[in-house]
N, C-alpha and C positions, 0 to 999 in steps of 0.2 A: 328270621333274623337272629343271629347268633350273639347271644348276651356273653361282653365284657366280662371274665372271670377277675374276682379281686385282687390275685396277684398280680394282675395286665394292669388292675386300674392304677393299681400301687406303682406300677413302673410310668405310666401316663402321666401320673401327678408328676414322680419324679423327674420327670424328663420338665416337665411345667418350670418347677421349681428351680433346675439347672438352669433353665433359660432367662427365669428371671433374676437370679442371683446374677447371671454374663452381664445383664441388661444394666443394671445395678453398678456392676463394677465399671461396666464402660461408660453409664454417666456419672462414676464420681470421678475417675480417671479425666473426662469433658468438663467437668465444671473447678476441677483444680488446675487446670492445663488453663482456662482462661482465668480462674480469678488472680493467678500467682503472675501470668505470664503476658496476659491483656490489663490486667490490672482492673479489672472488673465487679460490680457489687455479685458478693453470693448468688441474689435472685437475677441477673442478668446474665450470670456465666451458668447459670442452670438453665435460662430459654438458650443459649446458644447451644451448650452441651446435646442435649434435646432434639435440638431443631436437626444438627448434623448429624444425632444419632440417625433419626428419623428422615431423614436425608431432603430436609429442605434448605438446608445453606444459614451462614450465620447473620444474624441479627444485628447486633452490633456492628462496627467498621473496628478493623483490625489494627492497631497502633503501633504495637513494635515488629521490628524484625521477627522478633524469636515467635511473637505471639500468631504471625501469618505462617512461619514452619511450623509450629505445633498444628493451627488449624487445618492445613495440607495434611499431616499423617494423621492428625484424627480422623478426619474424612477417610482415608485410606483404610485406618483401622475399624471406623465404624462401618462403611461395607464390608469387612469381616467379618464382624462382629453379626450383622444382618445376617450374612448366609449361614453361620453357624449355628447362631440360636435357630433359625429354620431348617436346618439338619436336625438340632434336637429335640424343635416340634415334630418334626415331619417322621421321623424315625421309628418309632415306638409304632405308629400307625402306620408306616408300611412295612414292616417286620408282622404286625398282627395282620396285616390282610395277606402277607403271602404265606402266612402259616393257613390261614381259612382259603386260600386258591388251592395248595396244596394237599388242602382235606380234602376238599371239592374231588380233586384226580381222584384219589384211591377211595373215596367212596364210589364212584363211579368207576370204577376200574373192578370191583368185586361182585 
């Protein structure tokens, strides 16, 4: 079993910490989008933020115009948001396994 060297780990955290920093910005991006624009309490535009980050639909019943177009591109944008932060989970770790397939050949090739 081939042990993680610290500069990998260093880049794994990193990659962590990106992801949760997006994660972050896309629910305070969701919970100002409904509290300004649904008119909604702080902690109610935070389970909706939440819920569409996380792709269960919102909670509340949507009341103005503006506030059911925000909820459409949020959703939009938080499947975005989804497949990116899992590029930048996923990244770091398959970058490290084709460096270790790699080794694999040319130790085998010698």
């Amino acid at each position: 079993m081939a042990r993680i060297k610290p500069p990998l780990r260093r880049h794994f955290i990193r990659s962590a910490v990106v992801a949760g920093m997006t994660v972050t910005v896309a629910v305070i991006v969701g919970v100002a989008g409904y509290r300004f624009l649904n008119h909604e309490a702080w902690l109610d535009a935070l389970v909706d933020a939440t819920m569409i980050l996380g792709g269960m639909g919102p909670v509340s019943p949507l009341t103005t115009t503006s506030a059911k177009l925000f909820a459409s591109f949020y959703a939009l944008f938080s499947g975005l948001v989804f497949i990116g932060t899992a590029a930048i989970l996923v990244a770091p770790w398959a970058h490290w396994l084709l460096h270790r397939l790699d080794a694999d050949a040319d130790e085998k090739g010698k």
